[in-house]
TORKOL-4160 file (C-alpha; in steps of 0.2 Angstrom, whole numbers, padded with zeros to 4 digits, m for minus):
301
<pt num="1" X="m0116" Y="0094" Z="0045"/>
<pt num="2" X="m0108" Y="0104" Z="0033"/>
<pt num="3" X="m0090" Y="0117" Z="0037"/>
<pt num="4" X="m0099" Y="0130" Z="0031"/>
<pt num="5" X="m0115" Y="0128" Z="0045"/>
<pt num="6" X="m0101" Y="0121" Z="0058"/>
<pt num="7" X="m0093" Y="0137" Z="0055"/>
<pt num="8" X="m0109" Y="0146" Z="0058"/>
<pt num="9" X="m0109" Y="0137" Z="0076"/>
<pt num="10" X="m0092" Y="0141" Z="0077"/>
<pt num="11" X="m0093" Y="0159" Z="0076"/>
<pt num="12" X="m0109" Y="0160" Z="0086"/>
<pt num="13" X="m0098" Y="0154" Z="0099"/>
<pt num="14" X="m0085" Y="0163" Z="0095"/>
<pt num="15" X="m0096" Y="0181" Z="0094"/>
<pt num="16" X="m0103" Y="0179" Z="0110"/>
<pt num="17" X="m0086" Y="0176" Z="0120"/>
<pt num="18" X="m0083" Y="0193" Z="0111"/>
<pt num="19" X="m0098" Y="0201" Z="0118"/>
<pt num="20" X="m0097" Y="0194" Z="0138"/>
<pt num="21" X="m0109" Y="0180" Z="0134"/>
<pt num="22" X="m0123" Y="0191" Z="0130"/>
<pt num="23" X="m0138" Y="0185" Z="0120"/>
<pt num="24" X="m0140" Y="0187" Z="0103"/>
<pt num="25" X="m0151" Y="0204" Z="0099"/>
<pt num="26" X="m0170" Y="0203" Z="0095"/>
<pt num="27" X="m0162" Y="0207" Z="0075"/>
<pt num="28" X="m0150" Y="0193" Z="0075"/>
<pt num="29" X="m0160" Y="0180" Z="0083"/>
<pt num="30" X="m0175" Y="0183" Z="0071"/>
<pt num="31" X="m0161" Y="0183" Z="0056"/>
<pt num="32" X="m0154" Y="0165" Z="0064"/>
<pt num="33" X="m0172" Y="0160" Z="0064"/>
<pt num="34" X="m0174" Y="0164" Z="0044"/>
<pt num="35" X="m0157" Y="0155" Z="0043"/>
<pt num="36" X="m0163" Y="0139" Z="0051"/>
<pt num="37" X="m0178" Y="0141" Z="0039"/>
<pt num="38" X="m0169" Y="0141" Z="0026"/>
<pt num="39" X="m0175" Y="0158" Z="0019"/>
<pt num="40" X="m0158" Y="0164" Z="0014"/>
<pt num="41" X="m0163" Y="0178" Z="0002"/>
<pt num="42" X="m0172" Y="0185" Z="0018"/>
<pt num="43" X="m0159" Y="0181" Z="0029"/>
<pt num="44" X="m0145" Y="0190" Z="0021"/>
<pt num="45" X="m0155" Y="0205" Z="0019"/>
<pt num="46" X="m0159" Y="0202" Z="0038"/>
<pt num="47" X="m0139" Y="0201" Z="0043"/>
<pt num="48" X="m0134" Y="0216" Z="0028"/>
<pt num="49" X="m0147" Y="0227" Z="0041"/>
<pt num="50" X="m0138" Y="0221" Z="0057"/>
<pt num="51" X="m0117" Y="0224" Z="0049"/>
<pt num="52" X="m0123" Y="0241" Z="0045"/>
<pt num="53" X="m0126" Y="0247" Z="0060"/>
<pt num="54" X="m0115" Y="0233" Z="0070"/>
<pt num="55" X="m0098" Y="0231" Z="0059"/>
<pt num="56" X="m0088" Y="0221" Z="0071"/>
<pt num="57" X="m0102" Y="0210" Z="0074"/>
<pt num="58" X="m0092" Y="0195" Z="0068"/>
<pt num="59" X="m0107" Y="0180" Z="0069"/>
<pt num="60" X="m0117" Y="0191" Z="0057"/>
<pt num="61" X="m0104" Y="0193" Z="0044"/>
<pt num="62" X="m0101" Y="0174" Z="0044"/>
<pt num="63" X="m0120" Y="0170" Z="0043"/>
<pt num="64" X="m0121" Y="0183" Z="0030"/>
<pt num="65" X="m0107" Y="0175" Z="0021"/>
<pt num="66" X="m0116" Y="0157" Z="0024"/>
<pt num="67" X="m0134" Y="0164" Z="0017"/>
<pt num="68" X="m0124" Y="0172" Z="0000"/>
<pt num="69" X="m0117" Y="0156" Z="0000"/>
<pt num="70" X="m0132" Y="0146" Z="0000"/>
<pt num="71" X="m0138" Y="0156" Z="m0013"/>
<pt num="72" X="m0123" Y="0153" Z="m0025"/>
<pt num="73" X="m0117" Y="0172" Z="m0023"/>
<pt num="74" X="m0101" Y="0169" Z="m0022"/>
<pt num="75" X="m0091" Y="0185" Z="m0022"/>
<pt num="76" X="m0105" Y="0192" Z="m0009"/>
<pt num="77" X="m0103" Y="0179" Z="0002"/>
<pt num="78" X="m0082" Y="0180" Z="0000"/>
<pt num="79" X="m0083" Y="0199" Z="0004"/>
<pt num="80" X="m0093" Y="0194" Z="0019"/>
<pt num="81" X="m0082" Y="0181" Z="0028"/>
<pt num="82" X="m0066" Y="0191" Z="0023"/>
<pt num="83" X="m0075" Y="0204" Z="0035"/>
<pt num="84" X="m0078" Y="0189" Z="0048"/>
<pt num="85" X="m0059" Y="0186" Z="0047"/>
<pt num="86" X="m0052" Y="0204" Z="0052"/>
<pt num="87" X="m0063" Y="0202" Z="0066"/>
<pt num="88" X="m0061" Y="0184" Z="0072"/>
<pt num="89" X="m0045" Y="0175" Z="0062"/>
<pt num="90" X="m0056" Y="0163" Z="0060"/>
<pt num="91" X="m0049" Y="0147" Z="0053"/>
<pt num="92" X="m0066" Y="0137" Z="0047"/>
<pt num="93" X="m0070" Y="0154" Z="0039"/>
<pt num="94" X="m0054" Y="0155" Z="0029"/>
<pt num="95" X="m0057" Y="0139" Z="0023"/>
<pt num="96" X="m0073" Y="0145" Z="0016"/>
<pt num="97" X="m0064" Y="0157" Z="0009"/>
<pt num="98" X="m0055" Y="0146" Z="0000"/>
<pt num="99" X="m0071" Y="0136" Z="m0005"/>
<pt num="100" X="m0078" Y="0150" Z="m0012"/>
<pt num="101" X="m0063" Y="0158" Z="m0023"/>
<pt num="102" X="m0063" Y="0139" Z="m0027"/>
<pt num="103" X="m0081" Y="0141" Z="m0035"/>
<pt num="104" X="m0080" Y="0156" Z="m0045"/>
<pt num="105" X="m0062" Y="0151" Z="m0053"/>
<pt num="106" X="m0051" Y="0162" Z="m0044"/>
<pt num="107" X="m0039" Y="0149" Z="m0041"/>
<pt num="108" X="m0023" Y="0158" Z="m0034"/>
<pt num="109" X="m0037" Y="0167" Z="m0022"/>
<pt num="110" X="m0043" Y="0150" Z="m0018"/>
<pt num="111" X="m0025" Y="0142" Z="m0013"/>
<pt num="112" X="m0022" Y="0156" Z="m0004"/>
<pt num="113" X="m0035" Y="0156" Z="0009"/>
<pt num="114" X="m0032" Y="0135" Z="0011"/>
<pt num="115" X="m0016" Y="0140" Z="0014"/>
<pt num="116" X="m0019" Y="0153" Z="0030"/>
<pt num="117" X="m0030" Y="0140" Z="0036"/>
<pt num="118" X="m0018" Y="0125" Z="0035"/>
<pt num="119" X="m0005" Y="0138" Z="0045"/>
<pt num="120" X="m0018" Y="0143" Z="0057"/>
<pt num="121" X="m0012" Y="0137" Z="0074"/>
<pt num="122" X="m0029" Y="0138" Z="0080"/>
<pt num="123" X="m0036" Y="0127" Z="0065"/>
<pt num="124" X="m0043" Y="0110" Z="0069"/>
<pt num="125" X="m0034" Y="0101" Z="0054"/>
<pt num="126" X="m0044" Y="0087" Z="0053"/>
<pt num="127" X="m0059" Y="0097" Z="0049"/>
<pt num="128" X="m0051" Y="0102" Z="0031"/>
<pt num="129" X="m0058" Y="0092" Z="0017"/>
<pt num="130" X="m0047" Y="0090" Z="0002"/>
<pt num="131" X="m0060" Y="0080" Z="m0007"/>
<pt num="132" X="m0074" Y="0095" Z="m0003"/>
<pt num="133" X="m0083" Y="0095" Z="m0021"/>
<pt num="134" X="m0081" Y="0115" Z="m0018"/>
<pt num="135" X="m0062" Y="0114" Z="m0020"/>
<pt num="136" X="m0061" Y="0105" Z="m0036"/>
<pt num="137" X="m0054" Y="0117" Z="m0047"/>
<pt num="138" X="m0037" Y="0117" Z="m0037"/>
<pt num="139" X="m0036" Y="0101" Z="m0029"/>
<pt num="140" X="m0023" Y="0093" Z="m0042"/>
<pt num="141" X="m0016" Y="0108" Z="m0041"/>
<pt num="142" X="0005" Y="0106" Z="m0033"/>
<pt num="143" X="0003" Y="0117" Z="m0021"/>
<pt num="144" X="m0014" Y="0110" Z="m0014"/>
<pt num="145" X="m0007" Y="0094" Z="m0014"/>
<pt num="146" X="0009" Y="0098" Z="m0006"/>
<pt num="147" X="m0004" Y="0106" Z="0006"/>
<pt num="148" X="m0012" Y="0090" Z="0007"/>
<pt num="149" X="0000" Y="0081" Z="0013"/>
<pt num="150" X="0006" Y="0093" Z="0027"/>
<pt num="151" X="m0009" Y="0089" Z="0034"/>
<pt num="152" X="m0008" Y="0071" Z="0033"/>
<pt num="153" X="0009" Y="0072" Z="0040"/>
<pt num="154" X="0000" Y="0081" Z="0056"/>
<pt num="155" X="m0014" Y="0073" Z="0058"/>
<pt num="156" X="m0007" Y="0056" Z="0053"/>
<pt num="157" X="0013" Y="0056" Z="0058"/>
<pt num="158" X="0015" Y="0036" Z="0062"/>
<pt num="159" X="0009" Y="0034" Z="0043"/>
<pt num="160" X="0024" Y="0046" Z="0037"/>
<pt num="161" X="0037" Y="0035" Z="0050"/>
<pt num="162" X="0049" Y="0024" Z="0045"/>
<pt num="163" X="0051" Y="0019" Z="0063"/>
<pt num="164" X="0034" Y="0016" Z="0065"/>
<pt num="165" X="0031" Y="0004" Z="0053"/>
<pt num="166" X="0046" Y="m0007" Z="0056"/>
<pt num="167" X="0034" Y="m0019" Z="0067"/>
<pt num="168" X="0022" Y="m0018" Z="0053"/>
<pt num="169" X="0027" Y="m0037" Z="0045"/>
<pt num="170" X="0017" Y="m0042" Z="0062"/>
<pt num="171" X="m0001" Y="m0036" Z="0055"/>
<pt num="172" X="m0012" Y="m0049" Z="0052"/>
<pt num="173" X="m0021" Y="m0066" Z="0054"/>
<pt num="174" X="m0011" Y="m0079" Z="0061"/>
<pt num="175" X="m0011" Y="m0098" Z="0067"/>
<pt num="176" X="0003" Y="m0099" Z="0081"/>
<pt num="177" X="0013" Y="m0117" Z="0082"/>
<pt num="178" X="0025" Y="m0123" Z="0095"/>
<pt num="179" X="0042" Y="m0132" Z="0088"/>
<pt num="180" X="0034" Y="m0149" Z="0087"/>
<pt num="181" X="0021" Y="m0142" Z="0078"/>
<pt num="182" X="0008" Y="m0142" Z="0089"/>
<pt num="183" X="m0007" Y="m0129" Z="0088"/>
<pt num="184" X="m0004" Y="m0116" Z="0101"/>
<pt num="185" X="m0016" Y="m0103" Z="0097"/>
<pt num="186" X="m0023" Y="m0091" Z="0085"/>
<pt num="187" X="m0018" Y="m0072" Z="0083"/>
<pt num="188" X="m0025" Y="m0058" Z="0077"/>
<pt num="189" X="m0015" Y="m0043" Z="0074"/>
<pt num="190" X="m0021" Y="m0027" Z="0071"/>
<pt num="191" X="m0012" Y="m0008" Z="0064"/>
<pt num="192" X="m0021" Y="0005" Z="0077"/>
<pt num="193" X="m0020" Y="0025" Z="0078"/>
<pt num="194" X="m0017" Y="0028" Z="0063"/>
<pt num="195" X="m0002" Y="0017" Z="0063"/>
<pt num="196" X="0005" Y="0023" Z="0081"/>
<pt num="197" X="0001" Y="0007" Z="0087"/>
<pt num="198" X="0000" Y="m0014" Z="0083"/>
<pt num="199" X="m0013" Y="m0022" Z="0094"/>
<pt num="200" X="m0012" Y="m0041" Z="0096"/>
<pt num="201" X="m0028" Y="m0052" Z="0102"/>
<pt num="202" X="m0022" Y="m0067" Z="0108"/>
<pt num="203" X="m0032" Y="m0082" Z="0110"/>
<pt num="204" X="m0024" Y="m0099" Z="0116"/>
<pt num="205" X="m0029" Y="m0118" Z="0112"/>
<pt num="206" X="m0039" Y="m0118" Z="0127"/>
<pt num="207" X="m0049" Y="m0102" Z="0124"/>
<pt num="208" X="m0040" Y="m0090" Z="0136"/>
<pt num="209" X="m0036" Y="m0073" Z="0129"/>
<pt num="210" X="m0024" Y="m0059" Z="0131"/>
<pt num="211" X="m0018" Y="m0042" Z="0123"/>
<pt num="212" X="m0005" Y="m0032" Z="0119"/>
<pt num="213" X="m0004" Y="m0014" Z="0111"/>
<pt num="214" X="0016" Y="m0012" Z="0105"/>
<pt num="215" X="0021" Y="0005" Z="0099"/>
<pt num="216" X="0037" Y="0016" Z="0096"/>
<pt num="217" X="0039" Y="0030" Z="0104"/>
<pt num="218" X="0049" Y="0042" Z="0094"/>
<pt num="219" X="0056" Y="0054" Z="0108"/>
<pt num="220" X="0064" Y="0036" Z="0116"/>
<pt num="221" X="0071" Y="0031" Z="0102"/>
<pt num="222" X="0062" Y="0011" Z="0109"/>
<pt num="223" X="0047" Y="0002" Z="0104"/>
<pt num="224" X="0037" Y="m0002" Z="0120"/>
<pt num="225" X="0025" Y="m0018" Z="0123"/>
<pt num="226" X="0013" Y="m0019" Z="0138"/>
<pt num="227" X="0004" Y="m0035" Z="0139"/>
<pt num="228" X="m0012" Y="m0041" Z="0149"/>
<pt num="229" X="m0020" Y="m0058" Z="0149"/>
<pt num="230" X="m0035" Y="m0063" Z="0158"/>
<pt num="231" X="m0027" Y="m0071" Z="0171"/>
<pt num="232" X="m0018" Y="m0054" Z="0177"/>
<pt num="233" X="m0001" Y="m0053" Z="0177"/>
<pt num="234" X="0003" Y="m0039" Z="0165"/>
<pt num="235" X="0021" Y="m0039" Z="0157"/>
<pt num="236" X="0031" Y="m0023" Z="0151"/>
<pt num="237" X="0046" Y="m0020" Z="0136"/>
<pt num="238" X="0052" Y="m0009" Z="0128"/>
<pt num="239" X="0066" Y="m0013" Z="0116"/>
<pt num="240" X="0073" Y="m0008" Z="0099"/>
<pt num="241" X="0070" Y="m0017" Z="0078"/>
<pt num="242" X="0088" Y="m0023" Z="0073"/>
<pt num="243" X="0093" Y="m0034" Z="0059"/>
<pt num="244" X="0074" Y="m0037" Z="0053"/>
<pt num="245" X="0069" Y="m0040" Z="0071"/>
<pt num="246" X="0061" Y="m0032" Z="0085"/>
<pt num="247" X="0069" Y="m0035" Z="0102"/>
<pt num="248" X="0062" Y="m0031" Z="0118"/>
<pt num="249" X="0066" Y="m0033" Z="0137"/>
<pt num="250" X="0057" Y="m0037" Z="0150"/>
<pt num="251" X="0055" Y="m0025" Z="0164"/>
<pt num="252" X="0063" Y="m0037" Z="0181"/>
<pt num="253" X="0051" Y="m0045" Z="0191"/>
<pt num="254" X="0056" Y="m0053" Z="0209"/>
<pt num="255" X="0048" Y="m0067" Z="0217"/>
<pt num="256" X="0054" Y="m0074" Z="0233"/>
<pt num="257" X="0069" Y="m0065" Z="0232"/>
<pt num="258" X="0072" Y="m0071" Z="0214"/>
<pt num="259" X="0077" Y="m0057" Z="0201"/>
<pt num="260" X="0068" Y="m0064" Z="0185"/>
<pt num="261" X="0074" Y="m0055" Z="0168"/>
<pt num="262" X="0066" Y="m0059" Z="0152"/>
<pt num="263" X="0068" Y="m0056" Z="0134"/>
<pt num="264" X="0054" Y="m0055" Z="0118"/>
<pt num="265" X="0060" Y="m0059" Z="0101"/>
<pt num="266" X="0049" Y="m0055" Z="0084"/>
<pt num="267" X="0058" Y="m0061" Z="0069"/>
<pt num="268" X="0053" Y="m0056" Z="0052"/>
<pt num="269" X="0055" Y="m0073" Z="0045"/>
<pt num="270" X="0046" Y="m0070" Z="0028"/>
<pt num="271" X="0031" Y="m0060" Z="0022"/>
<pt num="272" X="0019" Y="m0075" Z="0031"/>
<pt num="273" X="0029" Y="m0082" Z="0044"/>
<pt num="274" X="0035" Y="m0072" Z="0060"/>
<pt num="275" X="0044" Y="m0080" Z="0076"/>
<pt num="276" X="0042" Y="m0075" Z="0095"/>
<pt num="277" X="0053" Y="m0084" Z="0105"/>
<pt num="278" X="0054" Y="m0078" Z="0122"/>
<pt num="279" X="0070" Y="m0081" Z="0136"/>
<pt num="280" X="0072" Y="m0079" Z="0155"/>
<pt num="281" X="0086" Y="m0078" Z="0167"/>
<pt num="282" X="0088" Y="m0080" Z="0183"/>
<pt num="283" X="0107" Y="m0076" Z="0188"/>
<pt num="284" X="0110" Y="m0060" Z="0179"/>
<pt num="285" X="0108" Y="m0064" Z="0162"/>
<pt num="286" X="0123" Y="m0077" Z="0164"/>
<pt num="287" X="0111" Y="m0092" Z="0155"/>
<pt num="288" X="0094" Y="m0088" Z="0146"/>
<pt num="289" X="0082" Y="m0102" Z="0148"/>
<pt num="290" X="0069" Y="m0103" Z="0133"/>
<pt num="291" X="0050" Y="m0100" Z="0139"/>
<pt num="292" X="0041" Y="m0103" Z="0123"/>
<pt num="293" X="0048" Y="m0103" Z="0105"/>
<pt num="294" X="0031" Y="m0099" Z="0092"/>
<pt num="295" X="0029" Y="m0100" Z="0075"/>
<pt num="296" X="0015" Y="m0089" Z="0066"/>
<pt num="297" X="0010" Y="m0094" Z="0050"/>
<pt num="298" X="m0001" Y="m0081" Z="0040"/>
<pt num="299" X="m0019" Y="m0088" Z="0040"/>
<pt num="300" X="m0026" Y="m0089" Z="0021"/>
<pt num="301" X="m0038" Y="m0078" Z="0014"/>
């Protein structure tokens, strides 16, 4: 589905929250029928009739900009939606708007309206299409790509995060070794949301599996790992990267009366090895006994 016939849905929706949920009139619905026909020469003659005598009937002033649309009238169909706007601030409709002045050449017209819909706090931002064919004329233009990247910076903060990407040296394929050089396990390492979070799939010598989702949460100031394998017994750190390192702590756990605490490790050896060495105490944090020291070797493409 194109933004201009989702806008169309949109602002049927939005037309008959204005109205108490009533139904469409007899006019409209027969004009919406021409519409999903495809007869849009009929159809905008059908909606002109209905804004005549209904101009603050917003849904026919979008569909009317949509059929002028359709039929490559660009200024009627612009005149249409700016109508649609005064009624409904609608932000797919400003987008449109831009779409169109895009078309006919008007190109500070164009950058305009992409820039009231990029402001509109009601816009659903991923919805805009910088690489839509309509805005070609203005999307190497500075201002539509400085608008560009405001939108990728909202939709897609983590990919704009120092801190986020500091446990990126961790993505990947690995082969996991113990000190003696023993095969452990295998690793596989994944970037998720948009780069809000590293998801680990672990898989041991003996075929059991476990996952972790790691992630840093940026009003804590603390990366966080929660760990499940699939035996149970989930695990959970939050920590901090220092010195080329994440370092995490173990929330306590206490068995028989015994306060465990723990500590996690990631070093960023080099660009295809990464160590995870993992320590627990039992008095305190006096004396750290090693739990497992791993080396992950970057499997070969």
């Amino acid at each position: 589905m194109s933004l201009r016939n989702f806008t169309i849905l949109f602002c049927l929706f939005v037309g008959s929250v204005v109205n108490s949920f009533a139904q469409p009139s007899p006019a409209m619905q027969a004009a919406n029928e021409l519409m999903k026909q495809q007869k849009f020469t009929e159809a905008a003659a059908a909606y002109e009739a209905i804004v005549k005598t209904e101009p603050k009937n917003a849904p026919a002033w979008s569909q009317l900009g949509t059929a002028r649309y359709s039929l490559k009238q660009y200024q009627p169909a612009a005149d249409a939606w700016v109508k649609n706007v005064a009624i409904t601030d609608n932000g797919f409709t400003k987008y449109n708007l831009a779409c169109a002045y895009s078309l006919m050449g008007d190109k500070a017209k164009a950058i305009e309206w992409l820039t009231k819909t990029v402001s509109d706090p009601k816009m659903v931002l991923p919805a805009v299409n910088f690489k839509d064919p309509d805005l070609a004329a203005i999307k190497d233009d500075p201002a539509v790509v400085a608008l560009h990247e405001k939108v990728e910076r909202t939709i897609h903060p983590c990919l704009f995060s120092d801190e986020a990407k500091q446990f990126n040296f961790w993505v990947g394929e690995w082969e996991v070794f113990n000190p003696q050089g023993r095969h452990d396990g295998s690793s596989a390492v994944q970037s998720i949301a948009s780069g809000c979070g590293i998801l680990e799939n672990w898989t041991d010598q003996f075929g059991g599996t476990g996952k972790s989702i790691n992630f840093y949460d940026a009003a804590a100031g603390k990366w966080f790992q929660y760990w499940i394998g699939q035996a149970g017994g989930p695990l959970r750190f939050s920590g901090v990267y220092k010195d080329g390192a994440i370092r995490y702590e173990g929330e306590p756990s206490t068995t028989n009366g015994q306060k465990t605490l723990t500590r996690l490790t990631f070093f960023n050896i080099d660009a295809n090895t990464v160590r995870q060495f993992a320590e627990s105490s039992s008095d305190g944090g006096k004396t750290w006994t090693t739990s497992y020291d791993y080396k992950y070797v970057r499997r070969a493409k």
